[in-house]
Structures are given as C-alpha cells and as structure tokens.
N, CA, C and O atoms as a DFTB+ gen file, in Angstrom:
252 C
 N C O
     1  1       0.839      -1.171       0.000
     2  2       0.000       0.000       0.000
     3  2       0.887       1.238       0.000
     4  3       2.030       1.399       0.427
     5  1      -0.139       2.236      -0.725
     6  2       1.126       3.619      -1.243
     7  2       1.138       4.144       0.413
     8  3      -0.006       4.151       0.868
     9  1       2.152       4.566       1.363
    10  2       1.773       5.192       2.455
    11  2       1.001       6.299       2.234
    12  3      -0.173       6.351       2.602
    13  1       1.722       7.442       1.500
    14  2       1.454       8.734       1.533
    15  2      -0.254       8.661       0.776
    16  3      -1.287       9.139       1.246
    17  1      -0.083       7.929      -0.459
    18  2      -1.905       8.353      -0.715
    19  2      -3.065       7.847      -0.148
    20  3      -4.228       8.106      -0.455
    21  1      -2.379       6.640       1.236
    22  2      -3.276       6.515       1.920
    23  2      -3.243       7.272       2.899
    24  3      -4.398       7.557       3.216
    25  1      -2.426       7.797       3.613
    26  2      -2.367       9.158       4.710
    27  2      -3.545      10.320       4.019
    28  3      -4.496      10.638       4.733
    29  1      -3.426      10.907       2.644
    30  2      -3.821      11.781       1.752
    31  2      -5.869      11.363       2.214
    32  3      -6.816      11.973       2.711
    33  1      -5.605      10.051       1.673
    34  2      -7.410       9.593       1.358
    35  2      -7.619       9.598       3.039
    36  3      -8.760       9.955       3.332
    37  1      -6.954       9.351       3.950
    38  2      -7.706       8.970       5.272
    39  2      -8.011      10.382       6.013
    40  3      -9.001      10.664       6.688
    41  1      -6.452      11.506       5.580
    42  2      -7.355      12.465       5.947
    43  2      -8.282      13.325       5.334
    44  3      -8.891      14.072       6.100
    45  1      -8.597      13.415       3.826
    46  2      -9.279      13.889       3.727
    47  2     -11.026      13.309       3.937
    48  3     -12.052      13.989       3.965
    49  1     -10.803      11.367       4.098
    50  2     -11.954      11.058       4.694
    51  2     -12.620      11.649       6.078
    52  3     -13.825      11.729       6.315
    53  1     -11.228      12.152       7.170
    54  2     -11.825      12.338       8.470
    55  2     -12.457      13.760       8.192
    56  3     -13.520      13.971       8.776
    57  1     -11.993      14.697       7.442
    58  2     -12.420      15.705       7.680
    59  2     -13.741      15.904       6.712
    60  3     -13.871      17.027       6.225
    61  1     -14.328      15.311       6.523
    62  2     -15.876      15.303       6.381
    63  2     -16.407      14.805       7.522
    64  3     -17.601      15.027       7.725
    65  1     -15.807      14.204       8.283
    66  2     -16.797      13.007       9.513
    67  2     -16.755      14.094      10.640
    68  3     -17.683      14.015      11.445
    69  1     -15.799      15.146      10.851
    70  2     -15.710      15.920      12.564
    71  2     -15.455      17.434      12.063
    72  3     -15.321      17.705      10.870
    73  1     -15.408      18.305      13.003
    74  2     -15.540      19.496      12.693
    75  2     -14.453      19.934      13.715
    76  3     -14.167      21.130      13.662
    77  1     -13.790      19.175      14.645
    78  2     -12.562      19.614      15.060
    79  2     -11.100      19.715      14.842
    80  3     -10.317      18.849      14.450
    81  1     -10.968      20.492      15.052
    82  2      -9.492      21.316      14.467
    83  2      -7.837      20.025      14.175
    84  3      -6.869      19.775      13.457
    85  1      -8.618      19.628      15.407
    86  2      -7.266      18.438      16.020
    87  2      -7.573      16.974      15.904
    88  3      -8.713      16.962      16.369
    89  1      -7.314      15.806      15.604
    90  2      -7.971      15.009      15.452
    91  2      -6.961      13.663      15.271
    92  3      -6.546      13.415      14.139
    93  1      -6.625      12.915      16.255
    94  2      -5.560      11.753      16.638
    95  2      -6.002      10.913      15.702
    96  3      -7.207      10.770      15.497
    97  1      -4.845      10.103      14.864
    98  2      -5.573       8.715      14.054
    99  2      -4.338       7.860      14.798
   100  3      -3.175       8.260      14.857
   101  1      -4.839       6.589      15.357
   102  2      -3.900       5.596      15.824
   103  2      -4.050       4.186      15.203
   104  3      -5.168       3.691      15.345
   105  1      -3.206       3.511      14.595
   106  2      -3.460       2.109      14.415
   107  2      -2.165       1.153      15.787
   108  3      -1.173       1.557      16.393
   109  1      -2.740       0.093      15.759
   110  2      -1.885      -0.416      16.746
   111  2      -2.497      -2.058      15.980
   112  3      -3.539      -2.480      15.479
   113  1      -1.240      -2.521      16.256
   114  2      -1.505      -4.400      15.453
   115  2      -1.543      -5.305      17.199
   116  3      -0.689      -5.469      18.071
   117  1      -3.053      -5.726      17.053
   118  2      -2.943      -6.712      18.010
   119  2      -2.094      -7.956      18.507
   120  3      -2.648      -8.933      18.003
   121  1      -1.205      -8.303      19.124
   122  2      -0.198      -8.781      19.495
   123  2      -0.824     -10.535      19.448
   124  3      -1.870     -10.910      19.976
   125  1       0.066     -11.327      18.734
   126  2      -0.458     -12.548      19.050
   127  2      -1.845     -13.054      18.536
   128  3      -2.350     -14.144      18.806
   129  1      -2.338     -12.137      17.799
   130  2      -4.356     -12.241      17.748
   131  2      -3.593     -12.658      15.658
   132  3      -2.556     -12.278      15.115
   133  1      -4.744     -13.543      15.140
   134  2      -4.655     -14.062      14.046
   135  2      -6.305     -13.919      13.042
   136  3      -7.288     -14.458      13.549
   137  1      -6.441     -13.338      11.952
   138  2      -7.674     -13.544      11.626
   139  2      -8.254     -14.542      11.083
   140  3      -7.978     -15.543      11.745
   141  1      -8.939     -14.795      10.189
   142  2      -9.033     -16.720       9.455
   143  2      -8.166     -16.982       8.618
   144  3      -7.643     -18.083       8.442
   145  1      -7.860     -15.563       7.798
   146  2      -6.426     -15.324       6.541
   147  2      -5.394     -15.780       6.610
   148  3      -4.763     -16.235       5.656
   149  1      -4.908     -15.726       8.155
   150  2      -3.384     -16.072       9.147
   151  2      -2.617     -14.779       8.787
   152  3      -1.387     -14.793       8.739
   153  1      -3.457     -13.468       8.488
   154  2      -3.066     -12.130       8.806
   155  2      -2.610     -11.929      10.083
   156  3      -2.732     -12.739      11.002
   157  1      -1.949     -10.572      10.162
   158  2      -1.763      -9.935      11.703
   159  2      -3.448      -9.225      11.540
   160  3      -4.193      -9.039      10.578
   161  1      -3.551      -8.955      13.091
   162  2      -4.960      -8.025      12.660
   163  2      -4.384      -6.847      13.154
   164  3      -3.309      -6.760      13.747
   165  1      -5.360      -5.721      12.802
   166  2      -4.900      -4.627      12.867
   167  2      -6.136      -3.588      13.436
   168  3      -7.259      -4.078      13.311
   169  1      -6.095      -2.451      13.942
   170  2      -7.491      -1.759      14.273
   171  2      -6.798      -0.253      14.435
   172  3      -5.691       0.031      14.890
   173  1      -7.926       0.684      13.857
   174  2      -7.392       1.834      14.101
   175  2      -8.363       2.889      14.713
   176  3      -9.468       2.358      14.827
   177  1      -8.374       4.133      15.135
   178  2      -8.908       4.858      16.289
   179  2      -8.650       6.053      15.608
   180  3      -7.523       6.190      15.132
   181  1      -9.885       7.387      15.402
   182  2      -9.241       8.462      16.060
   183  2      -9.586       9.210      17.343
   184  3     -10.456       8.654      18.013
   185  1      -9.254       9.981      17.674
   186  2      -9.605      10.847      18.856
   187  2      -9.474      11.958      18.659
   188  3      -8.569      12.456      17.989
   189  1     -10.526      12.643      19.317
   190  2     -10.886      14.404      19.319
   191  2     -10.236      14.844      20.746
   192  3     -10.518      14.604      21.920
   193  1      -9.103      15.698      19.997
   194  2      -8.370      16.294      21.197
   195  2      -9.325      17.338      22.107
   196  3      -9.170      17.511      23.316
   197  1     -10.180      17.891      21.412
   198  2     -10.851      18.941      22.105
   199  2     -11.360      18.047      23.409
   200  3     -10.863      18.143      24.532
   201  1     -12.073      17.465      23.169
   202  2     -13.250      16.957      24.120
   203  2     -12.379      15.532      24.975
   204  3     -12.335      15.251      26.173
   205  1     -11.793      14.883      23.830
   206  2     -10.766      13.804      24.579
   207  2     -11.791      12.503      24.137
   208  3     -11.430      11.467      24.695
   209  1     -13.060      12.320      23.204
   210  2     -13.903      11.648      22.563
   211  2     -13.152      10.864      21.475
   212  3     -12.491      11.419      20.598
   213  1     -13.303       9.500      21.596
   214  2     -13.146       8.338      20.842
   215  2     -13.626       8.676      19.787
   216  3     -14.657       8.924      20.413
   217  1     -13.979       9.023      18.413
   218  2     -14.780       9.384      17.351
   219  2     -15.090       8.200      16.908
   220  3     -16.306       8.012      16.880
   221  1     -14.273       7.093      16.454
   222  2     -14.385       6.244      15.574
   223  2     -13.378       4.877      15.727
   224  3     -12.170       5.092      15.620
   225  1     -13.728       3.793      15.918
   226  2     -12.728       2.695      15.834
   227  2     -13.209       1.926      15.095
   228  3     -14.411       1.680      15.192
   229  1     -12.142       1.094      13.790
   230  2     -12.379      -0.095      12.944
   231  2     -11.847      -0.618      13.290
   232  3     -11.078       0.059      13.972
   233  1     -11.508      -2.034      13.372
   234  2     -10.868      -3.064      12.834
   235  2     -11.042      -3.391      11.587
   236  3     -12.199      -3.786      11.441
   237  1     -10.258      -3.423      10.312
   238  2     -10.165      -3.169       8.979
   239  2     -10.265      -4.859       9.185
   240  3      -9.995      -5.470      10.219
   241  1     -10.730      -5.427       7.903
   242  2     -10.734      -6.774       7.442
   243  2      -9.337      -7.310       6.849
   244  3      -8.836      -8.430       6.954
   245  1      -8.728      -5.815       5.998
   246  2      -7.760      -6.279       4.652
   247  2      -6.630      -5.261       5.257
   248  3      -6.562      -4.044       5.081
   249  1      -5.902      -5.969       5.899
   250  2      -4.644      -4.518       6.267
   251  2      -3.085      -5.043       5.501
   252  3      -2.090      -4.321       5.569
C-alpha cells in the first residue's frame, strides 16, 4: 500500500466526519491475535483532542 496516498485519502476522509481542528488517528496491530487469513490483525482509532472523545474505531478486514 502507497503510504502517503493513503495518509492523503484517510485524511481527507476524516475531515468530512468531525468538525474539530485536532484530530488523533492511531493504528496499533494486536499482538499474538490471528484472523481466518493467518493475517496480523490490525485496528485503528481516532480521537478528538478537544473533548478527549473516541470518534471512531475499525478493525479493517484487509490490512
């Protein structure tokens, strides 16, 4: 996966979804955890610095 044009598409996805200024995106790969694929799994988060609000968490299927 291209990094940068997925950095590009994810933020310009968040900034239709929130209206705050600041806005955390975290992925973190679950340690030891396997999906049916025999992938790593993976899940990602952002957070609204203003308020300190979870906005959104996936666990992606295809990482």
């Amino acid at each position: 996966m291209d990094a940068e044009a997925f950095d590009e598409a994810l933020g310009a996805w968040m900034q239709t979804q929130v209206d705050s200024r600041i806005v955390a995106i975290d992925g973190k790969e679950v340690r030891g955890a396997k999906n049916g694929g025999a992938d790593r799994v993976h899940f990602m988060a952002a957070l609204d610095h203003d308020t300190g609000t979870v906005i959104g968490q996936v666990l992606p299927s295809v990482v």
